[in-house]
Structure formats: C-alpha cells, structure tokens
C-alpha positions as CSV (number, residue, x, y, z in Angstrom):
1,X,-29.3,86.6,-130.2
2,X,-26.5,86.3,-128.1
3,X,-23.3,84.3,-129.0
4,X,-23.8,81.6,-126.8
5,X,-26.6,80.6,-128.0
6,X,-25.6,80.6,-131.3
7,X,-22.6,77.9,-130.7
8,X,-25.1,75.7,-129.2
9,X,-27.7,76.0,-132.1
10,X,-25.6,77.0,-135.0
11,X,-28.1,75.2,-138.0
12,X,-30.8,77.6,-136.0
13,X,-29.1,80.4,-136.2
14,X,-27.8,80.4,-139.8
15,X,-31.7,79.8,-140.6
16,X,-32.9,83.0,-138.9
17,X,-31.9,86.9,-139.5
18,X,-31.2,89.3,-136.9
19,X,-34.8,90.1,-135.8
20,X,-35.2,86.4,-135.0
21,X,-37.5,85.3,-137.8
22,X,-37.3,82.7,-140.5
23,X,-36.2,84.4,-144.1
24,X,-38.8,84.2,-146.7
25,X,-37.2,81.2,-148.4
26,X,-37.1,79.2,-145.6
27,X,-38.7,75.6,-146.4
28,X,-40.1,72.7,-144.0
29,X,-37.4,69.8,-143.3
30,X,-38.3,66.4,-142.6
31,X,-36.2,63.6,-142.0
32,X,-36.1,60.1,-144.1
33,X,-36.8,57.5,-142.0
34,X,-34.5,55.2,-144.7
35,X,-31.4,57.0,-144.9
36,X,-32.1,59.4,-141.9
37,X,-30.9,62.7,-144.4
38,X,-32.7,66.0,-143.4
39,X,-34.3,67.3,-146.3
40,X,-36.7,69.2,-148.0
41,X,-40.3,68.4,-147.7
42,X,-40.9,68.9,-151.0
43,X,-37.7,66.2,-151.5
44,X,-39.4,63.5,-149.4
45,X,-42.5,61.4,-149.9
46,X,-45.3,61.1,-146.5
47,X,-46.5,57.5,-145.3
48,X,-49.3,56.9,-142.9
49,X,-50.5,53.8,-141.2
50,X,-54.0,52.8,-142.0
51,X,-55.9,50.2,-140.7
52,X,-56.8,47.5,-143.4
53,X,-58.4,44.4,-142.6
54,X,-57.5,44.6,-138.8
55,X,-53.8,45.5,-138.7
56,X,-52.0,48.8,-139.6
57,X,-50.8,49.2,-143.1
58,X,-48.2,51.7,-144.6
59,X,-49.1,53.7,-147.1
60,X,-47.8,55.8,-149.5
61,X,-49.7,59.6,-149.1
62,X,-49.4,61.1,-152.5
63,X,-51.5,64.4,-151.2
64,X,-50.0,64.4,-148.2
65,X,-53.6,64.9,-147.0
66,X,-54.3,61.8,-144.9
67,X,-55.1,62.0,-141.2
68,X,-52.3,60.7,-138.8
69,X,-48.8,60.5,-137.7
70,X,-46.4,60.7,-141.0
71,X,-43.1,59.3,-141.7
72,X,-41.4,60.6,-144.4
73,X,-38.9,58.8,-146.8
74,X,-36.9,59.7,-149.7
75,X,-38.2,58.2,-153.0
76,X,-35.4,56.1,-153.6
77,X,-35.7,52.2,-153.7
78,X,-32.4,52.4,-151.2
79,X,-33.7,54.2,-148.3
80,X,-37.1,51.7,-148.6
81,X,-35.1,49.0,-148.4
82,X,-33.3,50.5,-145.3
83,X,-36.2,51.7,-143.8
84,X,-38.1,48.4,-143.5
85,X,-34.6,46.6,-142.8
86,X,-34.5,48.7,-140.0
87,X,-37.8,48.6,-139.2
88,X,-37.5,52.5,-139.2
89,X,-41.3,52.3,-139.9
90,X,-42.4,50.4,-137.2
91,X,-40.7,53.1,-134.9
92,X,-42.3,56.2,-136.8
93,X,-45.9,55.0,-136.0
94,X,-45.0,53.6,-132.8
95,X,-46.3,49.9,-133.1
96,X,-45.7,47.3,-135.8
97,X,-47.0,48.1,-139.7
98,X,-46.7,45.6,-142.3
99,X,-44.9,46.8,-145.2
100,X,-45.0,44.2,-147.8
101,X,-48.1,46.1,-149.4
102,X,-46.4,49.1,-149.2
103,X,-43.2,47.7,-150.6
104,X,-44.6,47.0,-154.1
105,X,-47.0,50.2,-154.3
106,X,-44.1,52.3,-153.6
107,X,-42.0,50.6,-156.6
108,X,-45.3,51.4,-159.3
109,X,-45.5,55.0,-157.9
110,X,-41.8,55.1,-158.5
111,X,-42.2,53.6,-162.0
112,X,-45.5,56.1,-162.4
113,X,-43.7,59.1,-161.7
114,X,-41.1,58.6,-164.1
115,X,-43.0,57.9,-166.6
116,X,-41.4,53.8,-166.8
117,X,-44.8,52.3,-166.5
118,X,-47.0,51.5,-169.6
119,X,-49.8,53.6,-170.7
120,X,-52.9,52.4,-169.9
121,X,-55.0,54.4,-172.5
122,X,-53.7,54.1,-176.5
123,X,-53.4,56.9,-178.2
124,X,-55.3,57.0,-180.9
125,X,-58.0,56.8,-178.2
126,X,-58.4,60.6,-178.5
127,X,-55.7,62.0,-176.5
128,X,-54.0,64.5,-178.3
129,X,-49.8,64.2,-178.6
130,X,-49.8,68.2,-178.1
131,X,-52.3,70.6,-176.9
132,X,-56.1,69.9,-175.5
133,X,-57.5,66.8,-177.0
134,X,-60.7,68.5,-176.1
135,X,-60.3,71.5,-178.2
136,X,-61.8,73.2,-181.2
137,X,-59.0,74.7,-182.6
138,X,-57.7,72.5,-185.4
C-alpha cells in the first residue's frame, strides 16, 4: 500500500496488514442511527420496517434474521430517544416509519434482557434453580 493512500484512509489502513487483507479479529461495524457511534455489530441492536396494518412499522430484529434494509441502534434508552427525535429512522428506511410501537417494545426487550422484568412462570412450577429441571439425576 502506498503512503498516500494511507493518509487518506488511515482507519483502513490500521484495519488491514501488509498483504492487504483484514486480520482474523476483524469484526463488522455498524453505525447507531441514535448517537451515530461506529461500533461493533455484536454492540448494536438491528431494526427493520415492516408493514403492519398498511403503514411501515419499526421493529426491533432480535435474530437479526428479518428480510430488508436495517438500521442499527445502540441498546440504550438515550440513543432511542435521539433517534426518533431526529427522525434518524425515518431516514434509514427511506420513508416515514411510525415508531411509537417500537418505542415501548424496545423498553420490555431492554427490561427482558436484563433480567428487570417479572417472571412469567413461578418456580415451584418445575423449573429447577440449578441444573436441568428435566433431569433424572437427583
């Protein structure tokens, strides 16, 4: 690689080794559409517009499986609230998305993921504290 370019890409050039390729521990960066922070993929959460009852929805892709253009977003109630002040969302897909829905299913996958929410199940309902509840081995 010459030293020009280089200069002119400097974040691409301290990603790649001599031969040109990507090291091993390279990982995918995406961008928060809240707080606009590059990070890792594995950092950010994917939305997808879907089209409920007539008019594109945002929703939260836990798989990151869903068909469609994704916008990516820290999971941090901060960078939601920027994003749809901004209408950062709106952008990403390229036409208008409600986000109300989204707004409240992204604070219960928040509260999920941490653990925060209630458990729906009780426990003396078979689920074991420790171990496999369905087990043999007493």
């Amino acid at each position: 690689m010459d030293e020009t370019a280089a200069r002119s890409r400097p974040e691409q050039a301290a990603r790649r080794n001599d031969s040109g390729h990507r090291p091993t521990d390279a990982h995918p960066i995406r961008t928060c559409v809240g707080c606009r922070r590059r990070d890792r993929q594995s950092h950010v959460m994917r939305v997808v517009a879907r089209p409920i009852d007539g008019h594109l929805t945002a929703v939260l892709d836990e798989r990151r499986r869903l068909s469609g253009r994704g916008a990516w977003l820290h999971p941090d109630p901060a960078c939601m609230e920027t994003a749809v002040k901004r209408k950062a969302f709106s952008r990403a897909f390229r036409g208008p998305v409600d986000t109300a829905e989204f707004a409240a299913s992204f604070q219960a996958h928040l509260e999920r993921r941490d653990g925060r929410s209630v458990p729906t199940v009780p426990p003396e309902s078979g689920s074991a504290p420790y171990g496999n509840p369905m087990s043999t081995q007493r």
